[in-house]
Jmol script that loads the backbone (N, CA, C; Angstrom):
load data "model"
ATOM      1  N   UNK A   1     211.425  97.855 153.773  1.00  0.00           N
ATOM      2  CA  UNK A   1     211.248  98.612 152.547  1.00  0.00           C
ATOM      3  C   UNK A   1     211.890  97.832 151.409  1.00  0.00           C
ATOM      4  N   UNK A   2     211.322  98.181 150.433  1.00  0.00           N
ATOM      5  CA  UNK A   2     211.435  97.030 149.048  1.00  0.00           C
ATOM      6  C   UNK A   2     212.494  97.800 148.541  1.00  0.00           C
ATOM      7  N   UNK A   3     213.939  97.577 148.326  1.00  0.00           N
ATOM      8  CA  UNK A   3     214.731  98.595 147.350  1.00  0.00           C
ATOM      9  C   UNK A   3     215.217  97.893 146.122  1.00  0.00           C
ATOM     10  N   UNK A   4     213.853  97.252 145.415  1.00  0.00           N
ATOM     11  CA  UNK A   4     214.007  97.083 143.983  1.00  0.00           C
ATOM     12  C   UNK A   4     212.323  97.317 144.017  1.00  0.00           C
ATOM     13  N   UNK A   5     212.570  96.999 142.288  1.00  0.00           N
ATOM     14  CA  UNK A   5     211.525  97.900 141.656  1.00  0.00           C
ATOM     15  C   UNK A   5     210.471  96.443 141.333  1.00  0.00           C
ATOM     16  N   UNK A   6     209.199  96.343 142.272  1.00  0.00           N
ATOM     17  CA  UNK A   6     208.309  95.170 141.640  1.00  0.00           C
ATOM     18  C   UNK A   6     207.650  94.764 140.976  1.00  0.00           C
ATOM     19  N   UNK A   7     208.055  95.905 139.972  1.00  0.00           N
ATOM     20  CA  UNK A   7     207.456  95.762 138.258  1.00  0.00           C
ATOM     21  C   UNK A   7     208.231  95.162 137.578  1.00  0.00           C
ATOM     22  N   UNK A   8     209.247  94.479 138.164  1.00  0.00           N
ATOM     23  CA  UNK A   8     210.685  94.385 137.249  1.00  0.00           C
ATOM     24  C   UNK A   8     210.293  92.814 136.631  1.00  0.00           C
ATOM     25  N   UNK A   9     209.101  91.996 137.035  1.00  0.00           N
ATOM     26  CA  UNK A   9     208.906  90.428 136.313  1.00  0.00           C
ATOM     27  C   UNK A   9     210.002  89.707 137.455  1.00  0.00           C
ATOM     28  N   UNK A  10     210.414  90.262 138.503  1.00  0.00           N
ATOM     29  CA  UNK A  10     211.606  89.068 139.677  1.00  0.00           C
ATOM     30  C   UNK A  10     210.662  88.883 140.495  1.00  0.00           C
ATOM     31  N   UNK A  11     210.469  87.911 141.113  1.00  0.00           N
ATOM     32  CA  UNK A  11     209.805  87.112 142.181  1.00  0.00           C
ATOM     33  C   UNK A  11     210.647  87.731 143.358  1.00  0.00           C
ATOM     34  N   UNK A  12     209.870  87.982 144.423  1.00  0.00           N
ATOM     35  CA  UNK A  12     210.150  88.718 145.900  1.00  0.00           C
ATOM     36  C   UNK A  12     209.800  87.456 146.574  1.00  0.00           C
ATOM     37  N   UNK A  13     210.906  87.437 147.237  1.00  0.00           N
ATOM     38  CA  UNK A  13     210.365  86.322 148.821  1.00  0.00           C
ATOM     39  C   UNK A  13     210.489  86.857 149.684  1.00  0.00           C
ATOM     40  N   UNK A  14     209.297  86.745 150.785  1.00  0.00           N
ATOM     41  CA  UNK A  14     209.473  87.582 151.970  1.00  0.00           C
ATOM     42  C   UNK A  14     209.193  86.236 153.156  1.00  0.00           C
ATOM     43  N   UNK A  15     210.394  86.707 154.232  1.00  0.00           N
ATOM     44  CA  UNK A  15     209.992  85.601 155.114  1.00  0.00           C
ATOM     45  C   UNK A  15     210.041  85.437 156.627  1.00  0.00           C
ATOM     46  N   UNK A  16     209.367  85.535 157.355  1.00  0.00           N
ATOM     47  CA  UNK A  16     209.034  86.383 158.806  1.00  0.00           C
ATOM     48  C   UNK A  16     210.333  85.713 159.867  1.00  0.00           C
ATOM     49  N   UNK A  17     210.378  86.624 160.888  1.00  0.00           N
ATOM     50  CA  UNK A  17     212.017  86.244 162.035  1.00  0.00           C
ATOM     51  C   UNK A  17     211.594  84.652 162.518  1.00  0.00           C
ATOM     52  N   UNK A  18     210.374  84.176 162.467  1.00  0.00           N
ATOM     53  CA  UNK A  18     210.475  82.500 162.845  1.00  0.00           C
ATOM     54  C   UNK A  18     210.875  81.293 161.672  1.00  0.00           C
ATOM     55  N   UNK A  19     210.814  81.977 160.434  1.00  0.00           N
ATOM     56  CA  UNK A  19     211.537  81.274 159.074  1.00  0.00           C
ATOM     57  C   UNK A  19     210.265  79.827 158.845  1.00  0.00           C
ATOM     58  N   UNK A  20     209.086  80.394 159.716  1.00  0.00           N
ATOM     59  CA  UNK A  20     208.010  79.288 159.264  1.00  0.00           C
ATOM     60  C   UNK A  20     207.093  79.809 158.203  1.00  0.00           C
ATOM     61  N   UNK A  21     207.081  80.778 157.569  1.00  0.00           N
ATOM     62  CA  UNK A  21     205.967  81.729 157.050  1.00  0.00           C
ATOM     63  C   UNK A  21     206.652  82.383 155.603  1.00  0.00           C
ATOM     64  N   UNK A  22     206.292  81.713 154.628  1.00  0.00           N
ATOM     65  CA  UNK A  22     206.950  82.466 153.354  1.00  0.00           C
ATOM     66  C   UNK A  22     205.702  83.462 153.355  1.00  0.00           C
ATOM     67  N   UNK A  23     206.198  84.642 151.877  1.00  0.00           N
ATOM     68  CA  UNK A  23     205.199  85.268 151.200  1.00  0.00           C
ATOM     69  C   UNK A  23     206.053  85.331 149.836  1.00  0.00           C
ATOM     70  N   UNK A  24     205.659  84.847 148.580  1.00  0.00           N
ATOM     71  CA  UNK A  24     206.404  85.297 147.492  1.00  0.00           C
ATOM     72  C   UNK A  24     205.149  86.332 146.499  1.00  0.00           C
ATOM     73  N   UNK A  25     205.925  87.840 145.939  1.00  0.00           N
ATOM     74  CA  UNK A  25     205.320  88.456 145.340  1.00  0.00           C
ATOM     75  C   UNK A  25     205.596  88.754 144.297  1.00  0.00           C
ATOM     76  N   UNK A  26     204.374  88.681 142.966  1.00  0.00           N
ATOM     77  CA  UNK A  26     204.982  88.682 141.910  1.00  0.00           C
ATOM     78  C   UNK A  26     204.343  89.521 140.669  1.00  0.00           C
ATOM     79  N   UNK A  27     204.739  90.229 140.096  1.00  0.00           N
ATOM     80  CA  UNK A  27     204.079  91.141 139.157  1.00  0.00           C
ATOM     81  C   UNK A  27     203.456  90.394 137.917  1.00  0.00           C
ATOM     82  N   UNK A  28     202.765  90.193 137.843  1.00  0.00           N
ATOM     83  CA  UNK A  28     201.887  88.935 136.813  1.00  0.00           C
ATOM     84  C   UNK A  28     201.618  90.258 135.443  1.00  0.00           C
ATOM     85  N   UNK A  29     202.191  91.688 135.339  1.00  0.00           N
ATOM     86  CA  UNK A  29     201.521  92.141 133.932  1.00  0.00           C
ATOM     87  C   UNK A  29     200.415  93.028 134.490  1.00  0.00           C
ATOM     88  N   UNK A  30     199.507  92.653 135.051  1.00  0.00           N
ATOM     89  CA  UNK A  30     197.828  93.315 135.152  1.00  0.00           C
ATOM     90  C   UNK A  30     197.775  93.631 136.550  1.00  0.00           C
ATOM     91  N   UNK A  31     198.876  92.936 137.559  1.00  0.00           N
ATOM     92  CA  UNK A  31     198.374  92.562 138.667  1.00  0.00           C
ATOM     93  C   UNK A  31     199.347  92.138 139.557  1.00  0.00           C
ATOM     94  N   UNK A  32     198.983  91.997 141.025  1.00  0.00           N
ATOM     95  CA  UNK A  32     200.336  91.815 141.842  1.00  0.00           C
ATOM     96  C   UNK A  32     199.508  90.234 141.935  1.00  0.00           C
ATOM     97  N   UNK A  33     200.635  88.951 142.348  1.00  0.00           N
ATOM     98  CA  UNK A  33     200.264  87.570 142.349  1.00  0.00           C
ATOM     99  C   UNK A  33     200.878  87.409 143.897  1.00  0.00           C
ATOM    100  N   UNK A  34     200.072  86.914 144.512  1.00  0.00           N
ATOM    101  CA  UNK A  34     201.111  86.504 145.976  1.00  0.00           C
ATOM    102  C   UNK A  34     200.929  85.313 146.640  1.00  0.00           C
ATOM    103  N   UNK A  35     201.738  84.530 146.782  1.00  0.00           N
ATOM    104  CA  UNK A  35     201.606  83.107 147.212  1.00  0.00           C
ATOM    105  C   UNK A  35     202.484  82.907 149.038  1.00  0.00           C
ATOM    106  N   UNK A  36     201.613  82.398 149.776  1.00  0.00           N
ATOM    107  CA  UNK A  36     201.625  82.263 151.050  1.00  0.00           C
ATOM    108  C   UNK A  36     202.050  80.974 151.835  1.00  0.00           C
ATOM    109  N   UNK A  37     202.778  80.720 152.401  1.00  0.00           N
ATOM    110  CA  UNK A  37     202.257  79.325 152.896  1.00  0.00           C
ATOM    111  C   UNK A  37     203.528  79.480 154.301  1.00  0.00           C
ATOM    112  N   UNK A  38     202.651  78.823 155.242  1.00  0.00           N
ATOM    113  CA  UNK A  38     202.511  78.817 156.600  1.00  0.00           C
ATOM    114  C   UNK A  38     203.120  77.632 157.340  1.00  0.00           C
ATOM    115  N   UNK A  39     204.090  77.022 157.568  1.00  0.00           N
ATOM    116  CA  UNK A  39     204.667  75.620 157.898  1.00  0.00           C
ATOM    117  C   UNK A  39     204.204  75.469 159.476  1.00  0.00           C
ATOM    118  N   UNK A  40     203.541  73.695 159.215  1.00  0.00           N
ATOM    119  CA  UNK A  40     202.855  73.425 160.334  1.00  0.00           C
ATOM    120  C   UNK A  40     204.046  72.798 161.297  1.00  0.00           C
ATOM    121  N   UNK A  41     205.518  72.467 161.076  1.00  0.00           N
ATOM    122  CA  UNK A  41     206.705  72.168 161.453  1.00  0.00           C
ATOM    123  C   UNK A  41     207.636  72.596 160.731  1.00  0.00           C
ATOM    124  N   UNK A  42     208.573  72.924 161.442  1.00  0.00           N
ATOM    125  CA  UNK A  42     210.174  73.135 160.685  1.00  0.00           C
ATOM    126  C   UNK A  42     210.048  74.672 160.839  1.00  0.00           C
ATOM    127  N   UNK A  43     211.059  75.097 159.960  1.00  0.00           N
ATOM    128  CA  UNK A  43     211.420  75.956 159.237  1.00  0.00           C
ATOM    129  C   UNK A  43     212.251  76.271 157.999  1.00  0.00           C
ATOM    130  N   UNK A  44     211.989  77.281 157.211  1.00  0.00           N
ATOM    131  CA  UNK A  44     212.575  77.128 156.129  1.00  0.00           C
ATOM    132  C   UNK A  44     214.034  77.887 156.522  1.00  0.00           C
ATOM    133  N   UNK A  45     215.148  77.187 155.514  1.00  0.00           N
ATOM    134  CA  UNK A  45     216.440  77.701 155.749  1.00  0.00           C
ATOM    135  C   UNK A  45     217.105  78.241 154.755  1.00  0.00           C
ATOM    136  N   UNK A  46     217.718  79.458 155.165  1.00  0.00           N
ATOM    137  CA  UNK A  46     218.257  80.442 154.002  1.00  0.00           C
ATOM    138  C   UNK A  46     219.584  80.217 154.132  1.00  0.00           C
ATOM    139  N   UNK A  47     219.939  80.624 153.199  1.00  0.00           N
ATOM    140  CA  UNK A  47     221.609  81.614 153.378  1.00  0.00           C
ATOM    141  C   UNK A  47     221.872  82.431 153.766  1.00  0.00           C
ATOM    142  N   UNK A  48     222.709  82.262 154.801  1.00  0.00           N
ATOM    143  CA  UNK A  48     223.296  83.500 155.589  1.00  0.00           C
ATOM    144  C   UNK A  48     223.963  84.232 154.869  1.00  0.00           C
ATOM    145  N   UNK A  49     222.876  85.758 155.299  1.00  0.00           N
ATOM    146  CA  UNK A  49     223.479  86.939 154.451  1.00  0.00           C
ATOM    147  C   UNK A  49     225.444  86.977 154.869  1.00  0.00           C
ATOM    148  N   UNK A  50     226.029  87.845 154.265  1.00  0.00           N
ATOM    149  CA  UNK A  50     227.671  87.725 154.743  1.00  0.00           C
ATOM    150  C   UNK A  50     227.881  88.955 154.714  1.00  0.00           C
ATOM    151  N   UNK A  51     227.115  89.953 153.744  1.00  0.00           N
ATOM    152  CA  UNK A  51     227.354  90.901 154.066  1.00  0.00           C
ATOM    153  C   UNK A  51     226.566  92.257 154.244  1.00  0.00           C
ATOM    154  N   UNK A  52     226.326  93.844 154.380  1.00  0.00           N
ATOM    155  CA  UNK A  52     225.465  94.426 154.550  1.00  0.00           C
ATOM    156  C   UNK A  52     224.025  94.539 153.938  1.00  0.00           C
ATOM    157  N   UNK A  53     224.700  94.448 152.076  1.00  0.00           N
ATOM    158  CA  UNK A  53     224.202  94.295 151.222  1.00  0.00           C
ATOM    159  C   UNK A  53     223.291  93.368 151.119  1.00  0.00           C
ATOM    160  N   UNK A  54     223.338  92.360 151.297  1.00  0.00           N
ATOM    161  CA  UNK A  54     223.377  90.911 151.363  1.00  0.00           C
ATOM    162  C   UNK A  54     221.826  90.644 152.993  1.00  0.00           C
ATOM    163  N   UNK A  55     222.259  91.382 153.533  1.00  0.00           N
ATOM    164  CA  UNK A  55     221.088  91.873 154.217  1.00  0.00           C
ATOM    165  C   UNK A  55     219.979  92.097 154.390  1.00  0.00           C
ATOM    166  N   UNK A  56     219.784  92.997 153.081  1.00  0.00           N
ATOM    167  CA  UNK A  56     218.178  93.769 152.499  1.00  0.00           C
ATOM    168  C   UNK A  56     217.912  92.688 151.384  1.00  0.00           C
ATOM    169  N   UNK A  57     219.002  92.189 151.080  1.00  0.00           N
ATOM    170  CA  UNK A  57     218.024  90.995 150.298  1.00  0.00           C
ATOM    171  C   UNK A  57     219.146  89.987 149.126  1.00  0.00           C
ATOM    172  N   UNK A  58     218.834  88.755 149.284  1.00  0.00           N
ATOM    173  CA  UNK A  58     219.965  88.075 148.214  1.00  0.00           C
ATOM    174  C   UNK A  58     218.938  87.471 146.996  1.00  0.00           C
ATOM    175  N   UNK A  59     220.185  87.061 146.536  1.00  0.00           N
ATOM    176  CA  UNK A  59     219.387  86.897 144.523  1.00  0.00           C
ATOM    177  C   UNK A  59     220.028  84.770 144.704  1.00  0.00           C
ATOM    178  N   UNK A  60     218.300  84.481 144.169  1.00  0.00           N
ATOM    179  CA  UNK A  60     218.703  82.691 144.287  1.00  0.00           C
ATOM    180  C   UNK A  60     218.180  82.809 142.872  1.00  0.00           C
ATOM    181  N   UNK A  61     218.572  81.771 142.249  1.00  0.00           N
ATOM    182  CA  UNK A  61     217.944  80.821 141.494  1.00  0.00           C
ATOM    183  C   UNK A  61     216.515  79.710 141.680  1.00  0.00           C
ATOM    184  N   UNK A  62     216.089  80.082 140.708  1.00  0.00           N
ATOM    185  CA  UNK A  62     214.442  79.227 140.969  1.00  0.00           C
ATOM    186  C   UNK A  62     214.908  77.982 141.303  1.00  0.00           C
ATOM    187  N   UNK A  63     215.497  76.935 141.061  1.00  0.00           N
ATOM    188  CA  UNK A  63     216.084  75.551 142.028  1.00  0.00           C
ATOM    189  C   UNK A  63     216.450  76.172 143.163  1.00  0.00           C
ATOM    190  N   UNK A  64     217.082  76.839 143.699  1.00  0.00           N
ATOM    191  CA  UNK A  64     217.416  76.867 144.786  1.00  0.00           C
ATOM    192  C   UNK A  64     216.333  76.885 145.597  1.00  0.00           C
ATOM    193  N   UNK A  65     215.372  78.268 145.474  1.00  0.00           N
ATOM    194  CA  UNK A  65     213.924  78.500 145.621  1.00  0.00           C
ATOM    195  C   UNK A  65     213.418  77.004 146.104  1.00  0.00           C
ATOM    196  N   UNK A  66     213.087  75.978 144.893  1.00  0.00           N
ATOM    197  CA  UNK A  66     212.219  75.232 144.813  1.00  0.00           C
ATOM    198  C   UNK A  66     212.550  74.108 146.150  1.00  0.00           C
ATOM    199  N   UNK A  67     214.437  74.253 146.068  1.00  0.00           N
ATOM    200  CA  UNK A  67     215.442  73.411 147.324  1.00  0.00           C
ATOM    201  C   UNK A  67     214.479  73.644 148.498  1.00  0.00           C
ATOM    202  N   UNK A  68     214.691  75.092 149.165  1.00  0.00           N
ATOM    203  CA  UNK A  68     213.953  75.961 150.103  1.00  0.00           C
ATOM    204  C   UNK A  68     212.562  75.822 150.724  1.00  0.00           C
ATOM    205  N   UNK A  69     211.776  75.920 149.669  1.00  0.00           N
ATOM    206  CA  UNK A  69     210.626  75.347 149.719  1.00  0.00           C
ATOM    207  C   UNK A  69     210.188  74.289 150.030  1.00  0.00           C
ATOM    208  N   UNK A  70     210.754  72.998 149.640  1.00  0.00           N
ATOM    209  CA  UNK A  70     210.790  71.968 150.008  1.00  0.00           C
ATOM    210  C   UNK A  70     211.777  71.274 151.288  1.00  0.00           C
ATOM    211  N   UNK A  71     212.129  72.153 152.135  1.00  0.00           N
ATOM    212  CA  UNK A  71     212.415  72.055 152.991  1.00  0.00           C
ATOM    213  C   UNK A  71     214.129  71.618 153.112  1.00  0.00           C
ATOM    214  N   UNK A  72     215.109  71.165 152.025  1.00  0.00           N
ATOM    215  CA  UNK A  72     216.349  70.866 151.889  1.00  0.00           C
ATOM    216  C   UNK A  72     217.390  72.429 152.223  1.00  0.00           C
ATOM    217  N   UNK A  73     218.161  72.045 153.067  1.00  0.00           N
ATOM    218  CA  UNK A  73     219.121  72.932 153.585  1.00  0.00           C
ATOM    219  C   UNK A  73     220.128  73.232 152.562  1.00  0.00           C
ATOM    220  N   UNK A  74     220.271  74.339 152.060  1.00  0.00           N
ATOM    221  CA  UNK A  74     221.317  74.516 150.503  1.00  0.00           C
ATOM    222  C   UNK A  74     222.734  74.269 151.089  1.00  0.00           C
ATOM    223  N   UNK A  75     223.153  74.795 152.071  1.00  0.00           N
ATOM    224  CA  UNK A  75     224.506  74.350 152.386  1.00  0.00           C
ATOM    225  C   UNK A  75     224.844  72.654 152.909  1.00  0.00           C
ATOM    226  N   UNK A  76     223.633  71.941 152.406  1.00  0.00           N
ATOM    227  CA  UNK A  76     224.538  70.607 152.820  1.00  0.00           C
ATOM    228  C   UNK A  76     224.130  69.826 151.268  1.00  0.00           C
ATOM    229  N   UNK A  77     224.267  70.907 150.460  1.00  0.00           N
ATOM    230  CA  UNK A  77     223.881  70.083 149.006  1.00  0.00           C
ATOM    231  C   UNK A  77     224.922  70.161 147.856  1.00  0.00           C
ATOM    232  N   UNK A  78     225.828  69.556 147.555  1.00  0.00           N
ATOM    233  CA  UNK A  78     226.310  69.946 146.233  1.00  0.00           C
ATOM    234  C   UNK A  78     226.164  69.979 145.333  1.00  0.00           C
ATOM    235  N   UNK A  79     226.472  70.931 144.172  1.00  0.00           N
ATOM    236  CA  UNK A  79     225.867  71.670 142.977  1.00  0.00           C
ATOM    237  C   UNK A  79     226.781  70.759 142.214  1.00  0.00           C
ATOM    238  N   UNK A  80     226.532  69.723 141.156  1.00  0.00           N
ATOM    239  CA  UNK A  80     227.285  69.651 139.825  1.00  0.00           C
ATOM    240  C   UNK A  80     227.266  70.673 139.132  1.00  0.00           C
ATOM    241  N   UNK A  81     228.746  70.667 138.284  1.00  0.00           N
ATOM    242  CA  UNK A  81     229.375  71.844 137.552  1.00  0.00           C
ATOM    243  C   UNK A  81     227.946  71.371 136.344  1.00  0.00           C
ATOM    244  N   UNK A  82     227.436  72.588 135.643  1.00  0.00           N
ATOM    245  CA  UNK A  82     226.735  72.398 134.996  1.00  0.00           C
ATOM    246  C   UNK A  82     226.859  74.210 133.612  1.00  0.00           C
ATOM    247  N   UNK A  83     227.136  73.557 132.523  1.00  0.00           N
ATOM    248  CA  UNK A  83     227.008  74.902 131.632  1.00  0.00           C
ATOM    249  C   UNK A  83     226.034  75.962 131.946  1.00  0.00           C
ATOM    250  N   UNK A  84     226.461  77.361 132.310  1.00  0.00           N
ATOM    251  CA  UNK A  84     224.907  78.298 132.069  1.00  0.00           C
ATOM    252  C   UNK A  84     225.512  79.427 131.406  1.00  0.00           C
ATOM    253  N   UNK A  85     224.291  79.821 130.372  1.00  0.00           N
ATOM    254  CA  UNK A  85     224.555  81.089 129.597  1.00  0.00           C
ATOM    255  C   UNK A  85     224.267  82.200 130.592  1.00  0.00           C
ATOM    256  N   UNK A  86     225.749  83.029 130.501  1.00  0.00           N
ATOM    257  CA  UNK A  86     225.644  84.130 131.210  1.00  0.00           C
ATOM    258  C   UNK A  86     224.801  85.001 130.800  1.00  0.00           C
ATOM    259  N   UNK A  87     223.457  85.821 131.317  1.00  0.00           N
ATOM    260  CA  UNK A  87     223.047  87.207 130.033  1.00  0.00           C
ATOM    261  C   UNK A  87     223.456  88.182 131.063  1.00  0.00           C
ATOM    262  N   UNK A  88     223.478  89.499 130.336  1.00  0.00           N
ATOM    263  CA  UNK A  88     223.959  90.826 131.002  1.00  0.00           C
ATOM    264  C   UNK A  88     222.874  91.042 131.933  1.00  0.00           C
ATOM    265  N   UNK A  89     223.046  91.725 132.784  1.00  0.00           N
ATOM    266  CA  UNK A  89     221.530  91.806 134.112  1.00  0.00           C
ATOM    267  C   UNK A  89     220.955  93.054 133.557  1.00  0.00           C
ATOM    268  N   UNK A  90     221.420  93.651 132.082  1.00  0.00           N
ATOM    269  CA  UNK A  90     220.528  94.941 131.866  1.00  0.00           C
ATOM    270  C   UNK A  90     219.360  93.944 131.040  1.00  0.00           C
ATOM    271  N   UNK A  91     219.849  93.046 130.140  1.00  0.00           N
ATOM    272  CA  UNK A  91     219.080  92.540 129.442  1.00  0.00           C
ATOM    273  C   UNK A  91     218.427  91.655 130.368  1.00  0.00           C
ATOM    274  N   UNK A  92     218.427  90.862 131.561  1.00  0.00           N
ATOM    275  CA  UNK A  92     218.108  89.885 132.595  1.00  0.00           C
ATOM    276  C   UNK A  92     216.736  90.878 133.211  1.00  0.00           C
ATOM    277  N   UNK A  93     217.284  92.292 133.546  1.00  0.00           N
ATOM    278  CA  UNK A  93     215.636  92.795 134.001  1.00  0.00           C
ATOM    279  C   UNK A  93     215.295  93.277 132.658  1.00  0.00           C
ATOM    280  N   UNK A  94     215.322  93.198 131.914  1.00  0.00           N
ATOM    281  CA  UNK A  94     214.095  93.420 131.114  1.00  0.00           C
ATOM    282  C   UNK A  94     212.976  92.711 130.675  1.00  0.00           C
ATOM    283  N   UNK A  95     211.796  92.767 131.030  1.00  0.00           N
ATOM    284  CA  UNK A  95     210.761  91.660 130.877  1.00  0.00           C
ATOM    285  C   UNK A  95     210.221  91.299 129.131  1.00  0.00           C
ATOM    286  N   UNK A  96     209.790  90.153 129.377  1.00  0.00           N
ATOM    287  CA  UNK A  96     210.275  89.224 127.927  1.00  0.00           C
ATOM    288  C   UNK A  96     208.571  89.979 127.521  1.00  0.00           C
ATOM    289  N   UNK A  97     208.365  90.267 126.180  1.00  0.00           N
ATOM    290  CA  UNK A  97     207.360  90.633 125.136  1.00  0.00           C
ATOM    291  C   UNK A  97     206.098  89.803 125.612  1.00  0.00           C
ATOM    292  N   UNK A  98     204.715  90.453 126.117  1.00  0.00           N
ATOM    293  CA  UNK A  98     203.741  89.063 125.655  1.00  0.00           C
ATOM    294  C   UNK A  98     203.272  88.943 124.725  1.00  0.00           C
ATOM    295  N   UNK A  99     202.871  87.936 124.102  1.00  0.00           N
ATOM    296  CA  UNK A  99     202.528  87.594 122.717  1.00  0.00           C
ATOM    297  C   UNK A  99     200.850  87.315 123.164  1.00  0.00           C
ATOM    298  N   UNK A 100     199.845  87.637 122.531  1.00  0.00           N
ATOM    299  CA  UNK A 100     198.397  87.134 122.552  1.00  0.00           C
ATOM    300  C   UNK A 100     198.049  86.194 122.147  1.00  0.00           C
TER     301      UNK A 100
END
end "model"
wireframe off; spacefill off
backbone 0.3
color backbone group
């Protein structure tokens, strides 16, 4: 069960108990968008949840994502310290205006 809201403009990754099989789902505005893909070797590797919470579902960053996807293990990578603007997560889910 989904316990966020998938109108919210956040990308959902869903990913089956053999970790060969993404599904990412995404609210495109008009429409649900869903992208699939099926690994003919390997598996993809997450972060181990740590805690209950952490369980039903964790929050990455699109690099990390893109790490994932491409098959690089996040715990054997180090992050340079790099500036990021914090925004508040009330203003973070709110989806940005479309312009025509």
């Amino acid at each position: 069960v989904l316990r966020q809201d998938p109108l919210s403009g956040h990308l959902f990754a869903f990913i089956n108990r053999r970790r060969d099989r993404i599904k990412l789902l995404y609210w495109g505005g008009t429409g649900f968008c869903i992208w699939y893909q099926r690994l003919e070797q390997g598996s993809y590797q997450l972060p181990d949840p740590t805690t209950a919470d952490e369980r039903e579902g964790i929050e990455i960053t699109a690099s990390q994502l893109s790490l994932i996807l491409d098959g690089i293990d996040l715990l054997s990578v180090r992050r340079r310290a790099r500036y990021e603007l914090q925004m508040d997560r009330q203003e973070a889910s709110q989806p940005e205006p479309a312009y025509a």
